[in-house]
C-alpha positions in Angstrom: 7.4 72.1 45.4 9.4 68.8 45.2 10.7 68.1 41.7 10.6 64.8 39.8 13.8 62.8 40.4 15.1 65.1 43.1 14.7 64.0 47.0 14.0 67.2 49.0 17.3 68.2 51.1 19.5 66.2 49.4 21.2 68.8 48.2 21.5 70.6 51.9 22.9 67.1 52.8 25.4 66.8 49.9 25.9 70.4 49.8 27.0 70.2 54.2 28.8 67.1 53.6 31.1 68.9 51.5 31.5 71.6 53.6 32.6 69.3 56.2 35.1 67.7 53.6 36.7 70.9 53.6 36.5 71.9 56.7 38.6 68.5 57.4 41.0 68.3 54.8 41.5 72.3 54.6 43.4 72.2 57.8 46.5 72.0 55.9 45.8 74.5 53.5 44.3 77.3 55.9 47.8 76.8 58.0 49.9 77.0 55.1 48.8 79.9 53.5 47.0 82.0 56.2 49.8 84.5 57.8 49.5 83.9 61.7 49.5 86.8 63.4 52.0 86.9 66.9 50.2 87.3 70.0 51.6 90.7 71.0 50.6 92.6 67.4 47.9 93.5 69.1 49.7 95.6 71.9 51.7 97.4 70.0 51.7 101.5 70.8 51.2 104.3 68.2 51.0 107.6 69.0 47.5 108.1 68.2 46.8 106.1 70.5 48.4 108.1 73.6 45.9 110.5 75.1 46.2 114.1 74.4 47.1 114.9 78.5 49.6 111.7 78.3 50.9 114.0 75.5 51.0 116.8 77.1 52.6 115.9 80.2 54.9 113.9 78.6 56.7 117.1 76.8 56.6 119.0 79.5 60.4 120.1 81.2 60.7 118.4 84.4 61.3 120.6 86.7 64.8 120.9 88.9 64.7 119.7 92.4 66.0 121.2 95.0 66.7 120.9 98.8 69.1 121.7 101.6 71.1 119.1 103.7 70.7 119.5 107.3 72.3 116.6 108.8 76.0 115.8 106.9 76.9 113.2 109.7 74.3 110.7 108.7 76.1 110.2 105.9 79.1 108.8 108.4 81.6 110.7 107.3 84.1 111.5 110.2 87.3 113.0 111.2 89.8 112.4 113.3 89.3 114.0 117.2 92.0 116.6 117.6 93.4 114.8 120.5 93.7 111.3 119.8 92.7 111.0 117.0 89.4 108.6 117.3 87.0 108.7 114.3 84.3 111.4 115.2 81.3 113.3 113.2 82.4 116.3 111.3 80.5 118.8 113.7 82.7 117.4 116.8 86.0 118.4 117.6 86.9 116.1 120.3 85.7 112.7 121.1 83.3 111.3 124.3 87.0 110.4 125.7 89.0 113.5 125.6 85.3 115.6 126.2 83.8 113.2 128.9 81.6 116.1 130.0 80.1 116.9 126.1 81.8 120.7 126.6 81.2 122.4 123.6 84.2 122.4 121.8 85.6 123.5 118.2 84.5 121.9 114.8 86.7 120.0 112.2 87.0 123.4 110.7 88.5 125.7 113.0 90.7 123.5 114.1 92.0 123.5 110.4 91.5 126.9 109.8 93.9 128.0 113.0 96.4 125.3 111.9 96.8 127.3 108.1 96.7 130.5 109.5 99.6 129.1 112.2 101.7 128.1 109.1 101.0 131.5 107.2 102.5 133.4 109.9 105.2 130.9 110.5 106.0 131.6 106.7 105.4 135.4 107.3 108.0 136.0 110.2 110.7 133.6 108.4 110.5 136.3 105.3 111.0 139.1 107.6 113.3 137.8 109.3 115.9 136.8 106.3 115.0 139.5 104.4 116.7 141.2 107.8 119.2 138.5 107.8 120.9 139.4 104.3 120.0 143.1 104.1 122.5 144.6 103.5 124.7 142.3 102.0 126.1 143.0 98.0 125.9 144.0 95.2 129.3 141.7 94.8 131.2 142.4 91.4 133.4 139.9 90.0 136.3 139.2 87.7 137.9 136.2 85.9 141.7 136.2 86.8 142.7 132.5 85.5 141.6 130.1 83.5 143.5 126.6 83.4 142.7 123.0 82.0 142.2 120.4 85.0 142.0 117.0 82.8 138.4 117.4 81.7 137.6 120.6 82.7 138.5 124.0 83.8 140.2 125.3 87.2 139.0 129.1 87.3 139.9 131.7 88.9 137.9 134.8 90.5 138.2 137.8 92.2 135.2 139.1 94.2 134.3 142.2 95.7 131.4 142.7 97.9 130.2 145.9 97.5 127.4 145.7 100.6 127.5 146.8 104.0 127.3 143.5 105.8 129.2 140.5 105.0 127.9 137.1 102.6 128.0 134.5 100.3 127.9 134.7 96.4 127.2 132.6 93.9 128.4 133.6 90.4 128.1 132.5 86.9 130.7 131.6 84.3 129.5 131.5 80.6 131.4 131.6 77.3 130.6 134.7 75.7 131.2 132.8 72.0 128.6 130.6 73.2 125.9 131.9 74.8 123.4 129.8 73.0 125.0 126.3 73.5 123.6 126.8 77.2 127.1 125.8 78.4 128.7 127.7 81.9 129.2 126.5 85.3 128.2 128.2 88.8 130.5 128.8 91.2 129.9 130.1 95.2 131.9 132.2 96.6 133.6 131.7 100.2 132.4 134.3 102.8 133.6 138.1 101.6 133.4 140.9 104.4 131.5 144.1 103.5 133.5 145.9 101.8 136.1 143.6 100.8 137.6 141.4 97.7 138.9 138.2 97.8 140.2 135.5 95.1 139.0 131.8 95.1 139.9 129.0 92.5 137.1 126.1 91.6 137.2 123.7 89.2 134.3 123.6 86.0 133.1 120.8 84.0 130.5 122.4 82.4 132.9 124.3 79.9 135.0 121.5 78.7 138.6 121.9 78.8 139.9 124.3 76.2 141.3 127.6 77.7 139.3 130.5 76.2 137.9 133.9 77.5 135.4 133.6 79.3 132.6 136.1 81.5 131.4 136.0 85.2 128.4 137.9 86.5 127.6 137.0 90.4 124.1 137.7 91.9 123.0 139.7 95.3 121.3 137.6 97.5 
């Protein structure tokens, strides 16, 4: 029922109209004081919200692979061919030049392998044969039958004996038994001495200094 002095929807009209005032002039405000939220808040991940199987399969151990090579030549890896040297797989031995006829022929590896075992017994039958070269030869047993000074160092004097049944070489060690721990001595090798005799040799010392002193000589077997 319309009531005296008031005009029916003027109040919707005044009451819109001020919306819209707000709405226009609360721009400002609304962008000043309301937080914006960033475009990708919305795609951030939480673990509730991964499914239980994701979960699941997600903890899981991975398990190992594993696999056998079959073809190591695909890899290009090559060697050189046994005769002349040309780059060839690992599996071939000799190339299309030295094999024109593709005659099956020895790998990478037993070529090697007879090489080594070639220098083994090389290595072998040189042991035998010098251990047969110097049997025989010492014990040698020595003396010190002079010492004199020679400027800076020492002319010595030994007399050795060889004591073997075939002839050789020593080589014998002079030390001063007052100083055994000052690492000081010289070496001294011996001329050829027949089995069973002695001779005397002089050689001069500079790892002794010069001072005249007693001094000891021990010479080693071959």
């Amino acid at each position: 029922m319309p009531v005296d002095g008031i005009i029916p929807g003027a109040g919707r009209g005044a009451r819109g109209a001020g919306r819209g005032a707000r709405g226009a002039g609360g721009q400002s405000r609304v962008g000043a004081s309301t937080p914006v939220r960033r475009a990708d808040a919305g795609y951030r991940h939480h673990a509730d919200d991964i499914p239980q199987t994701a979960r699941n399969q997600a903890s899981r151990p991975r398990a190992a692979v594993r696999g056998t090579i079959t073809d190591v030549t695909s890899s290009g890896l090559t060697h050189a061919c046994a005769r002349c040297g040309a780059p060839v797989p690992l599996d071939v031995g000799l190339c299309e030049r030295c094999n024109p006829l593709g005659l099956r022929d020895v790998s990478s590896s037993q070529v090697h392998g007879i090489a080594i075992a070639g220098v083994i017994a090389f290595i072998v039958v040189m042991a035998i044969v010098g251990r047969f070269l110097l049997n025989g030869i010492g014990p040698f047993t020595a003396t010190v039958a002079e010492v004199a000074p020679d400027g800076a160092a020492l002319a010595i004097t030994l007399t050795v004996t060889n004591e073997g049944s075939s002839a050789g070489q020593t080589t014998c060690h002079v030390t001063d038994p007052m100083a055994r721990s000052s690492g000081m001595g010289g070496f001294l090798l011996s001329p050829k001495v027949e089995a069973g005799g002695t001779i005397t040799f002089t050689q001069t010392v500079k790892g002794l200094g010069s001072a005249v002193r007693p001094l000891e000589v021990d010479c080693a077997a071959p």
